[in-house]
C-alpha positions as CSV (number, residue, x, y, z in Angstrom):
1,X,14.8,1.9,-13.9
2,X,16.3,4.5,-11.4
3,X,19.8,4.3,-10.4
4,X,19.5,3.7,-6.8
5,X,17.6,0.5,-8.0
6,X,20.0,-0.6,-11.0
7,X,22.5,-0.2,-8.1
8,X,20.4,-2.7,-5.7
9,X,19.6,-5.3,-8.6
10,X,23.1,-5.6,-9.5
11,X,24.8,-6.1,-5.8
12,X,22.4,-8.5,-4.3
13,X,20.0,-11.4,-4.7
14,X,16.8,-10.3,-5.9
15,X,15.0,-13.0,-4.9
16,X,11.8,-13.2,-2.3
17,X,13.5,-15.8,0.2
18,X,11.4,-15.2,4.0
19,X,13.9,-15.3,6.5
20,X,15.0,-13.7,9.3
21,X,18.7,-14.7,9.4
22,X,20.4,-12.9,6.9
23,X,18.6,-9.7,8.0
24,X,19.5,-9.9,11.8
25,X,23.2,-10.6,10.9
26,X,23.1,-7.8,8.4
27,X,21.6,-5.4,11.2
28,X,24.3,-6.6,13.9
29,X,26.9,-5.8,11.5
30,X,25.7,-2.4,11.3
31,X,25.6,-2.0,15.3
32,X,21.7,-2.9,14.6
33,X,20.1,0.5,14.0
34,X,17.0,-1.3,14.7
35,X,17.3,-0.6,18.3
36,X,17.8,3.0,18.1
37,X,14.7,4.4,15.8
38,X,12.1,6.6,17.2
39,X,9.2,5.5,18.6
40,X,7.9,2.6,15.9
41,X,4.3,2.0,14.5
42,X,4.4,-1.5,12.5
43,X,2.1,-2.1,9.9
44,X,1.4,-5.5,8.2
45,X,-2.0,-6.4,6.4
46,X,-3.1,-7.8,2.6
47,X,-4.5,-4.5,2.0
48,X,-4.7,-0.7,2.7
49,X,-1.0,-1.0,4.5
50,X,-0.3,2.0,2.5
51,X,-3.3,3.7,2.8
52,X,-3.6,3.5,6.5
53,X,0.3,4.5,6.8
54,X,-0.6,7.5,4.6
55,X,-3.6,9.0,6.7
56,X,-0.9,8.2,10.2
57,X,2.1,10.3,8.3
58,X,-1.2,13.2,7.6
59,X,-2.4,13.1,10.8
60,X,1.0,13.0,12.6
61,X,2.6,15.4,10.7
62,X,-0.4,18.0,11.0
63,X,-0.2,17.5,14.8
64,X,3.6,19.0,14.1
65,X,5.4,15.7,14.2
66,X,8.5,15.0,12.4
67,X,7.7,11.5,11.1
68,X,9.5,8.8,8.9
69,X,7.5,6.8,6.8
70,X,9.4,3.3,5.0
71,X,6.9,1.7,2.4
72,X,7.4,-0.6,-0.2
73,X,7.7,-0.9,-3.5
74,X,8.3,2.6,-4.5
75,X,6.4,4.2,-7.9
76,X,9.0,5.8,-10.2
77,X,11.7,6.4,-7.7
78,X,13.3,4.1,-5.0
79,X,13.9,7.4,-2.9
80,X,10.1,7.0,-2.2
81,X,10.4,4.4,0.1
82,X,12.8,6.3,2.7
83,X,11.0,9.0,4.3
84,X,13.3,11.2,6.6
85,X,11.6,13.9,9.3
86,X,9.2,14.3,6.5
87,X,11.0,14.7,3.3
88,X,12.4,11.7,0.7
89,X,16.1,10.5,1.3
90,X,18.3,12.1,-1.2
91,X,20.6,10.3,-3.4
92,X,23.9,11.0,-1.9
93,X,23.0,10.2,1.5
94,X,21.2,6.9,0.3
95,X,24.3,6.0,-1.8
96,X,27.2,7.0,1.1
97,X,24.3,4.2,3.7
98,X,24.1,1.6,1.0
99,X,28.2,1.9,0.2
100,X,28.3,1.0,4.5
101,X,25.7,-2.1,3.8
102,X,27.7,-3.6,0.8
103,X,30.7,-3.8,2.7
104,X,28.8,-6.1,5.2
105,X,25.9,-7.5,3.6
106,X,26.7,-10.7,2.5
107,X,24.3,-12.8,1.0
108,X,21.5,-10.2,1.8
109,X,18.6,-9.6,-0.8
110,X,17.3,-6.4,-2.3
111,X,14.7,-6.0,-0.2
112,X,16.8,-6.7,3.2
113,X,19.4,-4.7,2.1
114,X,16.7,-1.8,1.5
115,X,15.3,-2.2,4.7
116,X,18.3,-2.0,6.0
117,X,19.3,0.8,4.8
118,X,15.9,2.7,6.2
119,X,17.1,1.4,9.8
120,X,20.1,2.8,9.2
121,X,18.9,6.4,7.7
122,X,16.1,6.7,10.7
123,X,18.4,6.2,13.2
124,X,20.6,9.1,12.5
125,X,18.1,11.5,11.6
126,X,16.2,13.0,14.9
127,X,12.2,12.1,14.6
128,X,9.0,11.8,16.5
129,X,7.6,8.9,15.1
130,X,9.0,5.8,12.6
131,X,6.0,4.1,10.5
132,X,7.5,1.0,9.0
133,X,5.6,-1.4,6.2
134,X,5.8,-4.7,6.7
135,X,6.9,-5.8,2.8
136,X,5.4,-9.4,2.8
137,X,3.3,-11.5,5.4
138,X,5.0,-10.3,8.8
139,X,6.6,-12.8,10.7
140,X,10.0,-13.3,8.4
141,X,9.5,-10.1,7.3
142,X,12.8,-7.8,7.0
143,X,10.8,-5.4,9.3
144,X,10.0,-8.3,12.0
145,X,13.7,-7.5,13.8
146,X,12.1,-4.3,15.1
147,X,11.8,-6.2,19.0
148,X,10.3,-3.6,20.8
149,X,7.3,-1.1,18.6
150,X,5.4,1.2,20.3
151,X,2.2,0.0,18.0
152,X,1.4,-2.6,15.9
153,X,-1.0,-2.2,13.3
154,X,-3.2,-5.3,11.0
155,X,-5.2,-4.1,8.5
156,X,-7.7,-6.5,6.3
157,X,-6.1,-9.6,5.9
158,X,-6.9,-11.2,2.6
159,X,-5.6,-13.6,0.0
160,X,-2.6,-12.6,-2.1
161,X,1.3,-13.4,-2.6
162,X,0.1,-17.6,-2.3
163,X,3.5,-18.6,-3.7
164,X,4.6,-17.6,0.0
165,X,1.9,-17.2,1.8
166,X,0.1,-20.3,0.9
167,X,-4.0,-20.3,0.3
168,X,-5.4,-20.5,3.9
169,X,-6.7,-16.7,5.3
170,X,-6.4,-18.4,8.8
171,X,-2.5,-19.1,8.0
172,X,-2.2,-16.2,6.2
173,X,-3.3,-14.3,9.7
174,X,-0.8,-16.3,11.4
175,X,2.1,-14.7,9.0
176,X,0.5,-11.5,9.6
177,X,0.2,-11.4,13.2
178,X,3.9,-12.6,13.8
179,X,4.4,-8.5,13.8
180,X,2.7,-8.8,17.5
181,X,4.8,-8.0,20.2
182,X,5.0,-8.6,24.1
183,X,3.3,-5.8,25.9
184,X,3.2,-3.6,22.3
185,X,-1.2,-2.9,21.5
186,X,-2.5,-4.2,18.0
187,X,-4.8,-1.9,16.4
188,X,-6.5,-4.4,14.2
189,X,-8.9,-3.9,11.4
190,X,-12.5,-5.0,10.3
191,X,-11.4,-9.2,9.6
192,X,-13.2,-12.1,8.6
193,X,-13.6,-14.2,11.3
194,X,-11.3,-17.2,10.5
195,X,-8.5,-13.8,10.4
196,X,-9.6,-12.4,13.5
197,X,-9.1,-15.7,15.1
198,X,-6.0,-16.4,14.4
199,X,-5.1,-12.8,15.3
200,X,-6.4,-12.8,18.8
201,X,-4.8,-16.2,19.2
202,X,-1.0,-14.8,17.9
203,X,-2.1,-11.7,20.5
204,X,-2.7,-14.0,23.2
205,X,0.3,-16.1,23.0
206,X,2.7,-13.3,23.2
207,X,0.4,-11.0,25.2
208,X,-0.3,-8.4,22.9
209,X,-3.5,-6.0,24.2
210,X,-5.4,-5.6,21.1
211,X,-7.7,-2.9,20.4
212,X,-9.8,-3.9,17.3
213,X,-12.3,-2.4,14.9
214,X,-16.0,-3.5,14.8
215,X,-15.8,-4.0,18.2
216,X,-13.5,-1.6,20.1
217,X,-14.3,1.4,17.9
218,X,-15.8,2.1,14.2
219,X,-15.5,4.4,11.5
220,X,-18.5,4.9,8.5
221,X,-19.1,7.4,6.3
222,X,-21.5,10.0,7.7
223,X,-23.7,13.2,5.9
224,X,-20.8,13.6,3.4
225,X,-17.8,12.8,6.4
226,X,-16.4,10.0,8.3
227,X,-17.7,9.8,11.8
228,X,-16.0,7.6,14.7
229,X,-16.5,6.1,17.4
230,X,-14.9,4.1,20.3
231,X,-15.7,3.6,24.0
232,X,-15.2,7.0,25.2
233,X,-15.9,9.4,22.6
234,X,-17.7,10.3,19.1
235,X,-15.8,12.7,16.6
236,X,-17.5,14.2,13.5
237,X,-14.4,14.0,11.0
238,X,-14.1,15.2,7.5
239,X,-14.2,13.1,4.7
240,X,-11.1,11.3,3.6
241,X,-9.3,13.6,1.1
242,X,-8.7,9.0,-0.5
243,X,-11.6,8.0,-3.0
244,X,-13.4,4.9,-2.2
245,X,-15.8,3.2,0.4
246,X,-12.5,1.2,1.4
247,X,-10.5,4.6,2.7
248,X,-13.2,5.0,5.5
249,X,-11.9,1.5,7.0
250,X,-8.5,2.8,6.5
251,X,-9.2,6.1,8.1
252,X,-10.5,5.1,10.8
253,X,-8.0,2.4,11.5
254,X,-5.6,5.4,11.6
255,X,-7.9,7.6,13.3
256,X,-7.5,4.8,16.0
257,X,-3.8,4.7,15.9
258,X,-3.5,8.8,16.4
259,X,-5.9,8.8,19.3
260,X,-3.9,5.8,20.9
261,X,-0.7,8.6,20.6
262,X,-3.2,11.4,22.1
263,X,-3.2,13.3,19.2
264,X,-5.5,16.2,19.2
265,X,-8.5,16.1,16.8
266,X,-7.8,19.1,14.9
267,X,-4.7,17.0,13.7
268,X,-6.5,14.1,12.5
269,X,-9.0,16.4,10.8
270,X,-6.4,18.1,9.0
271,X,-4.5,14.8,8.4
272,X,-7.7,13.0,6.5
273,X,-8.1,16.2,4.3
274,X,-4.5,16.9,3.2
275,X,-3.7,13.1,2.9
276,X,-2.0,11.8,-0.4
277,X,-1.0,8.4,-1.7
278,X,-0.6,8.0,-5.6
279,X,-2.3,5.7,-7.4
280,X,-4.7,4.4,-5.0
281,X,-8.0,5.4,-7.3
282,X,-6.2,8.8,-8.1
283,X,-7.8,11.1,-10.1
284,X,-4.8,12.0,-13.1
285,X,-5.1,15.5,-14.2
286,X,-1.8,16.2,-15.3
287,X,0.8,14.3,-17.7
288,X,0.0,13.1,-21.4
289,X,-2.4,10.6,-20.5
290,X,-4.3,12.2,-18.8
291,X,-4.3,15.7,-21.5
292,X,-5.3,12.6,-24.1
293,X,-8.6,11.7,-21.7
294,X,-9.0,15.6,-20.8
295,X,-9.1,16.6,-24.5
296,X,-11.9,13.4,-24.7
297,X,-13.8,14.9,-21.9
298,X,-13.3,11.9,-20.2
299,X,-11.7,11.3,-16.5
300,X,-9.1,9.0,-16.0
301,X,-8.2,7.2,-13.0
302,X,-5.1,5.3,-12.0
303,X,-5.0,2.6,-8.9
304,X,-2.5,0.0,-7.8
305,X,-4.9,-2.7,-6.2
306,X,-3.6,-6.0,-7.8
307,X,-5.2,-9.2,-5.8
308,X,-9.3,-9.7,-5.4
309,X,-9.4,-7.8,-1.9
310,X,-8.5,-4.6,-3.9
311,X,-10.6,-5.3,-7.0
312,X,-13.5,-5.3,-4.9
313,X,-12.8,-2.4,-3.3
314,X,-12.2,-0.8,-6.4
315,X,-15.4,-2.6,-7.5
316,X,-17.2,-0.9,-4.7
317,X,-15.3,2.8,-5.3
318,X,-16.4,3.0,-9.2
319,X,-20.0,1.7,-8.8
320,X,-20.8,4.6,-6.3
321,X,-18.8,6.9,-8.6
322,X,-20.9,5.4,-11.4
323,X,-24.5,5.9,-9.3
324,X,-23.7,9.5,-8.7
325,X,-22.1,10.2,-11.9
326,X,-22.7,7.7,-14.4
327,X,-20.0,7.6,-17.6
328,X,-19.1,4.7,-20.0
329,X,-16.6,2.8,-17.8
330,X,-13.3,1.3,-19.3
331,X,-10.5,-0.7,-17.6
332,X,-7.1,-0.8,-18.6
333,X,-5.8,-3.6,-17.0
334,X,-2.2,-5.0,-16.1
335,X,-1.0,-8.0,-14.2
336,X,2.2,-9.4,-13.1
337,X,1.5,-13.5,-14.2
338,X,2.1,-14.6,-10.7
339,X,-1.1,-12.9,-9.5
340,X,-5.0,-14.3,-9.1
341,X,-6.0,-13.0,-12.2
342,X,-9.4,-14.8,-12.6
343,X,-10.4,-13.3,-8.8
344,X,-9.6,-9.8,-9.6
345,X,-11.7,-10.5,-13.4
346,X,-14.6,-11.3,-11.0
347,X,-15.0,-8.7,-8.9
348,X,-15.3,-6.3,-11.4
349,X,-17.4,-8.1,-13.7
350,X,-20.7,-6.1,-11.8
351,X,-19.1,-2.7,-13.3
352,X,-20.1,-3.5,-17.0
353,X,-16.8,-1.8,-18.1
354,X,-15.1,-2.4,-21.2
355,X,-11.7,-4.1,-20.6
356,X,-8.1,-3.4,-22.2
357,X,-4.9,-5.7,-21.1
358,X,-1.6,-4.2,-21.6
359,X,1.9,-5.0,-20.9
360,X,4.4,-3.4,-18.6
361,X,7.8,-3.7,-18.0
362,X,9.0,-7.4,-15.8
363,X,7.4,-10.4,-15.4
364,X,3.7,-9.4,-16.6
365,X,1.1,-11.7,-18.0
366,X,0.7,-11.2,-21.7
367,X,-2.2,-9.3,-22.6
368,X,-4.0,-11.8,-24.8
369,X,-4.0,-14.4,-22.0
370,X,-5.4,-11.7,-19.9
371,X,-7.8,-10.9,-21.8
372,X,-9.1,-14.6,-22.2
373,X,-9.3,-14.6,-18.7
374,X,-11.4,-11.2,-18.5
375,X,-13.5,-12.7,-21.0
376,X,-14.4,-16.1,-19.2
377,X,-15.2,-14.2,-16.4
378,X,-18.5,-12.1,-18.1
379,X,-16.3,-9.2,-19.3
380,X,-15.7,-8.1,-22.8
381,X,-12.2,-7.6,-23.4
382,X,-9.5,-6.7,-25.7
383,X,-5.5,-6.6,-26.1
384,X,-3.9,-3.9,-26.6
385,X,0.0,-3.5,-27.2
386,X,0.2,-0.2,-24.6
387,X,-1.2,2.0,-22.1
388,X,-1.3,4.8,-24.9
389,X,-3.2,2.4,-27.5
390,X,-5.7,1.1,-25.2
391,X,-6.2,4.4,-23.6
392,X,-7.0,5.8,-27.3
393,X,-8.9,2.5,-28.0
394,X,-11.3,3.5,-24.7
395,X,-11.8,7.0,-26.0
396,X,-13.1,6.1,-29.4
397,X,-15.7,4.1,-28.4
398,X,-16.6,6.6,-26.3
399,X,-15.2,6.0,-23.0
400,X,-16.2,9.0,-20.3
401,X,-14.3,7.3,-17.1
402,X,-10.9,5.3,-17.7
403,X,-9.2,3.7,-14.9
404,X,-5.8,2.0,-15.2
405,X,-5.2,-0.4,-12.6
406,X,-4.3,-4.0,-11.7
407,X,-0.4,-3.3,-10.8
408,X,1.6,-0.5,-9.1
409,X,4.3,-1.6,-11.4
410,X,2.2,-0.6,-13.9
411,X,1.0,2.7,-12.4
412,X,5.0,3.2,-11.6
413,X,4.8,3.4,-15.4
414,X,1.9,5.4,-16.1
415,X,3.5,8.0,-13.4
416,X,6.6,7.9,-14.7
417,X,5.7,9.4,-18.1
418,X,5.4,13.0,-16.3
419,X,7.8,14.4,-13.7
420,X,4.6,16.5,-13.0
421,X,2.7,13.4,-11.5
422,X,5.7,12.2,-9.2
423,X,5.0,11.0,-6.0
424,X,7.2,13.7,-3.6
C-alpha cells in the first residue's frame, strides 16, 4: 500500500456509510471549496464512468484546456485520483491539504476525506474544466455537495454495489440521477428503459434539460471509425484509441459532452486517438508478465470490469478480437467476495476460455470457491495460488491471448509489479 493511503486508512473510518452530512460539515469547515472549482462536469453511471471521463480529459486537453480529472479508486498510487491542470498531485502538496482536513474532519471516512481533499487542491490551482467521478450511486455521494455543475453526465446504469444500492435498476437510477441539478443539462447514455425512466423522471422533478443518446444523438462504429450524429450535424471521427465495442458508447457520450462545451472537432479527433485509461482491456507489453506471455508468443490483456455489465462488455470486446484473430483464450480471474460472481461467470461463458481464479490482496473471494462458481456456470476452471502461477499455467497449455480481469484491485496489482506500466 502507498503512503498517502496507509496515511488515509489509519486516520479515518474506512467504512462505505452514504451520507451527505459529514461531508458538507467537513467542506464548511474548509470555507467549502466546493463552491469555488472551475467549471464542473459530474459523472455518475454503473459503468464506463471512467472511460467516458478519460476520452472528456483527451478531448479537452487537446482543445488546449487545462483540466482536472478526480476518479476513484486509484491503480497503484492514490496520487492518481487528483488530477491538477493536467498533471497528478504530488506528495507534498497532497500531505500539507490532508494535514488542513485532519485538523477538521471529524468523524469523516476515507473516501470523504479524499474527496475532500480534491475540492480543496482544484480550488487553488487555476483550471478550465473540473471532471469529478461520482464514487458510488450519486445522490449521497461525497461528490453530490457540488450545487451548481455546469454538466451532468449518466452513463449505463446497471446492477452492481447491491449491499448499497439494493437490486432494483429502476432504484438504482434513482441513486444515480440524484447528481441532476436545477437548470444544469444531463448528457445521458444508451439505458434500459426501466433506467431511462427513472432518469427522465429525477430530470423532471428538478428541471434538469437532458440531452440523451439513442435519441438526441448516436455514436457506432463506422469503416474502421466512430461516426456521430446528433440533430444538427454528422462527424466522421477516428476510432477510439480504447479496445472494445463498449468504448464507442463511451465515446460518443463524450463526444456529446465536448460539443455541448463548443469544442472544435479537431480536438475531439485528437482526444479519441491519444486517449488512455489503464486496465480497461489494455494491451500489456511491458513489465514481467507481460515479457513471460511475450516470450510465449502470446498477448496478454489486463481489464478492471468487475460486475456482469462489464463482463459482457468484455464478453463482447474478446469475441470480436477472437473473430478477427482467433488465439486459445484464457481468463485469469479475481473477485472481491462481495461481488455478483455467478453474473460476471455467465457472460463469459460464450468465449470458450479456459479459467484461472487467483487471490489478491483485501477482502477477495478465495480461488477455489471461484472457481466452483466458474464451473457451474459452463466454464472449465482452475485455482491457482497467483497471478504468476496461473499466468504460467495458461501458457503451457498453450494459451495465445491471456486476459486478467475481474477487479481493478487486482489489476492495481498486476500494474504495480512494473514502475514501467504506471498509470501517470
Amino acid at each position: 500500500m502507498d503512503p498517502i493511503s496507509e496515511r488515509l486508512r489509519a486516520r479515518h473510518p474506512q467504512r462505505i456509510d452514504l451520507s451527505l452530512g459529514r461531508m458538507r460539515a467537513l467542506c464548511a469547515a474548509l470555507g467549502d471549496p466546493q463552491d469555488r472549482l472551475p467549471p464542473v462536469i459530474h459523472v455518475a453511471g454503473t459503468n464506463g464512468k471512467g472511460s467516458t471521463v478519460a476520452f472528456l480529459r483527451a478531448i479537452a486537453e487537446a482543445a488546449g484546456l487545462k483540466v482536472h480529472v478526480y476518479t476513484s479508486p486509484h491503480l497503484v498510487r492514490f496520487n492518481e485520483r487528483i488530477r491538477l491542470a493536467g498533471r497528478l498531485i504530488e506528495d507534498e502538496p497532497l500531505n500539507a491539504i490532508l494535514d488542513r482536513i485532519e485538523a477538521v474532519s471529524g468523524e469523516a471516512t476515507v473516501f470523504e476525506s479524499t474527496t475532500a481533499a480534491a475540492f480543496v487542491a482544484m480550488s487553488e490551482t487555476p483550471a478550465d474544466l473540473a471532471i469529478i467521478e461520482v464514487g458510488l450511486g450519486g445522490v449521497l455521494d461525497a461528490t453530490n455537495v457540488i450545487a451548481r455543475p455546469l454538466l451532468s453526465v449518466i452513463t449505463p446504469v446497471d446492477l452492481d454495489h447491491a449491499e448499497f444500492l439494493g437490486t432494483s435498476l429502476r432504484g438504482i437510477a434513482v441513486e444515480k440521477a440524484g447528481i441532476l441539478k436545477p437548470g444544469a443539462r444531463g448528457l445521458i447514455a444508451r439505458q434500459a428503459p426501466e433506467a431511462m425512466d427513472a432518469i427522465e423522471a429525477a430530470a423532471t422533478a428538478v428541471g434538469a434539460p437532458l440531452t440523451v443518446m439513442g435519441v438526441d444523438f448516436d455514436a457506432w462504429a463506422e469503416r474502421g471509425g466512430l461516426a456521430y450524429q446528433d440533430q444538427s450535424r454528422f462527424l466522421d471521427l477516428p476510432a477510439p484509441a480504447l479496445a472494445g465495442p463498449h468504448q464507442i458508447a463511451n465515446a460518443g457520450l463524450a463526444v456529446a459532452v465536448a460539443l455541448e462545451l463548443d469544442l472544435p472537432e479537431p480536438a475531439i479527433a485528437e482526444g479519441l486517438k491519444s486517449v488512455s485509461w489503464p486496465a480497461r482491456m489494455q494491451r500489456l507489453k511491458a513489465g514481467p508478465y507481460a515479457d513471460t506471455a511475450q516470450a510465449a508468443d502470446a498477448e496478454l490483456w489486463l481489464d478492471g470490469g468487475h460486475n456482469p455489465h462489464a463482463a459482457r462488455a468484455l464478453a463482447e470486446a474478446l469475441l470480436e478480437r477472437q473473430a478477427k484473430a482467433p488465439r486459445p483464450l484464457a481468463l485469469i480471474i479475481g473477485m472481491l467476495g462481495n461481488k455478483d460472481a455467478g453474473g460476471f461467470f455467465e457472460a463469459l461463458r460464450g468465449t470458450g476460455a479456459a479459467v484461472f481464479t487467483v487471490p489478491f490482496d483485501g477482502a477477495c473471494a478465495e480461488p477455489a470457491a471461484l472457481a466452483a462458481v466458474a464451473q457451474g456456470h459452463g466454464l472449465g476452471a482452475t485455482p491457482s495460488a497467483s497471478v504468476r502461477t496461473a499466468l504460467d499455467q495458461a501458457l503451457r497449455l498453450g494459451a495465445g491471448r491471456v486476459v486478467i480481469c475481474g477487479s481493478l484491485y487486482l489489476a492495481g496489482e498486476v500494474l504495480a509489479a512494473d514502475r514501467a506500466t504506471w498509470p501517470d
